[in-house]
N, C-alpha and C positions, 0 to 999 in steps of 0.2 A: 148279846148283840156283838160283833165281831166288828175288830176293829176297821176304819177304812183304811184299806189299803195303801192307798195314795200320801196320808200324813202319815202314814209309818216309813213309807221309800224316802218320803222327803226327810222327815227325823235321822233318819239312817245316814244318810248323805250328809246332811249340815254337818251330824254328830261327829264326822269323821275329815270334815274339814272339806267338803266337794259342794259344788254350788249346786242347788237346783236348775238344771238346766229346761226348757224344750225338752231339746234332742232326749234327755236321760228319760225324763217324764214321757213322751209317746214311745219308747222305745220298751217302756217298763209296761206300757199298758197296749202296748201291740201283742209280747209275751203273755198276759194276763188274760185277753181276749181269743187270744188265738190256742195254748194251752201247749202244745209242742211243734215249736215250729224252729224252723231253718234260719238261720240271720237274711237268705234270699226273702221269706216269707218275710218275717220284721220287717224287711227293710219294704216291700209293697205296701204292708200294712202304715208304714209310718210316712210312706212317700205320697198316700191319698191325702195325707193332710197336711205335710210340708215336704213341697216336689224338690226343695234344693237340700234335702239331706242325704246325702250320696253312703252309699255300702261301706265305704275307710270308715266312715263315720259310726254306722253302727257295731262292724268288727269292735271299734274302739272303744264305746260304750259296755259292748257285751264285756267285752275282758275287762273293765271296770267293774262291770255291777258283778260280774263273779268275784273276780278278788274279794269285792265286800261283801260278800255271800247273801246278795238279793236276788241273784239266778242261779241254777245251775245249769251243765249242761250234759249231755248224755249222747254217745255214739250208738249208733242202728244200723249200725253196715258201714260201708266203703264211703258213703255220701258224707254231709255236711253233720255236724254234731247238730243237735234239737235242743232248746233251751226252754227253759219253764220257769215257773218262778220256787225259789228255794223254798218256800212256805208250804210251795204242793210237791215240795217235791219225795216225801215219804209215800213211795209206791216201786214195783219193780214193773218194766215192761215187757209185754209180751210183743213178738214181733214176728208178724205173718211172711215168711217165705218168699209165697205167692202172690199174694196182692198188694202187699204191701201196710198191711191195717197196724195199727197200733193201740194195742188195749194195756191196762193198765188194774195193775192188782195190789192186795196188799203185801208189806212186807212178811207179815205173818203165813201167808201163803209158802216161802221159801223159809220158812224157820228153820227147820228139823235140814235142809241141805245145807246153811250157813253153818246150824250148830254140827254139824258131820264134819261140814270142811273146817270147822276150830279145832275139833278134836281129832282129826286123822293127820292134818297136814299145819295143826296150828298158824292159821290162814284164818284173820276177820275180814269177812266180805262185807266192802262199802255197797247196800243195795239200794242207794241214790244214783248209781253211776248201771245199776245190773239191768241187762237187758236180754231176755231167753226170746230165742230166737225155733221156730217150729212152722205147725199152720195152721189156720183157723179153723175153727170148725166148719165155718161157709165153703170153703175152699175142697175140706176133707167132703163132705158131703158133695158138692159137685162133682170130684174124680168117683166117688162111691156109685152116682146116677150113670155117671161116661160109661161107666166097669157094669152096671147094670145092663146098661141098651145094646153094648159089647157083647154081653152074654146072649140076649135076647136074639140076637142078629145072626150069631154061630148056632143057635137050638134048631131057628128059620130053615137055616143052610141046608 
């Protein structure tokens, strides 16, 4: 059985001398629910159920609960970093181009490139933070059908 969540954030916290708050508690389980999200998304998620907890508020919380390593977070382009919880956070991502999708694999997946870049450039890659960037399969497939009906259309001609 796995443990609940919720009295492990909370153990974490006291342990370390920070109050159980509200704000920390829906901010932790806005993360939890949501699985990689934006501190904009948090902060929606945490706003349906108390409207007077403003954005400073959760910036500030996030850089809490990171420093005590119950979130992490992860950059996916130019936008907003994506935060999750440290617990799930053993995956590298994958990140669609095109539409924007984000799928998630295991670390094992990049092993044999990690252990390449230890031994070429002695260089350990943190892949809590790795995010490979390409396009999806959905994506690849729909320019394949365009390039198709393209072809189809000059045969016509």
């Amino acid at each position: 059985m796995k443990p609940d969540p919720r009295r492990t954030w909370d153990e974490e916290l006291r342990s370390r001398g920070y109050r159980v708050t509200p704000q920390r508690q829906l901010v932790l389980e806005a993360i939890a629910s949501l699985n990689h999200a934006t501190p904009e998304d948090i902060a929606a998620s945490v706003q349906r159920t108390a409207t007077g907890v403003n954005i400073s508020t959760i910036y500030r919380t996030l850089d809490l609960l990171d420093k005590l390593g119950l979130v992490t977070h992860t950059h996916l382009g130019h936008g907003a970093p994506i935060y999750h919880l440290a617990s799930d956070a053993d995956h590298v991502h994958l990140v669609c181009q095109d539409c924007g999708t984000v799928a998630q694999v295991s670390p094992e997946t990049v092993r044999s490139l990690c252990a390449a870049l230890e031994e070429s450039q002695d260089f350990e890659v943190n892949v809590a933070h790795l995010a490979v960037f390409g396009r999806c399969g959905e994506c690849r497939r729909k320019d394949r059908r365009s390039e198709d009906r393209r072809g189809e259309k000059k045969q016509d001609a």
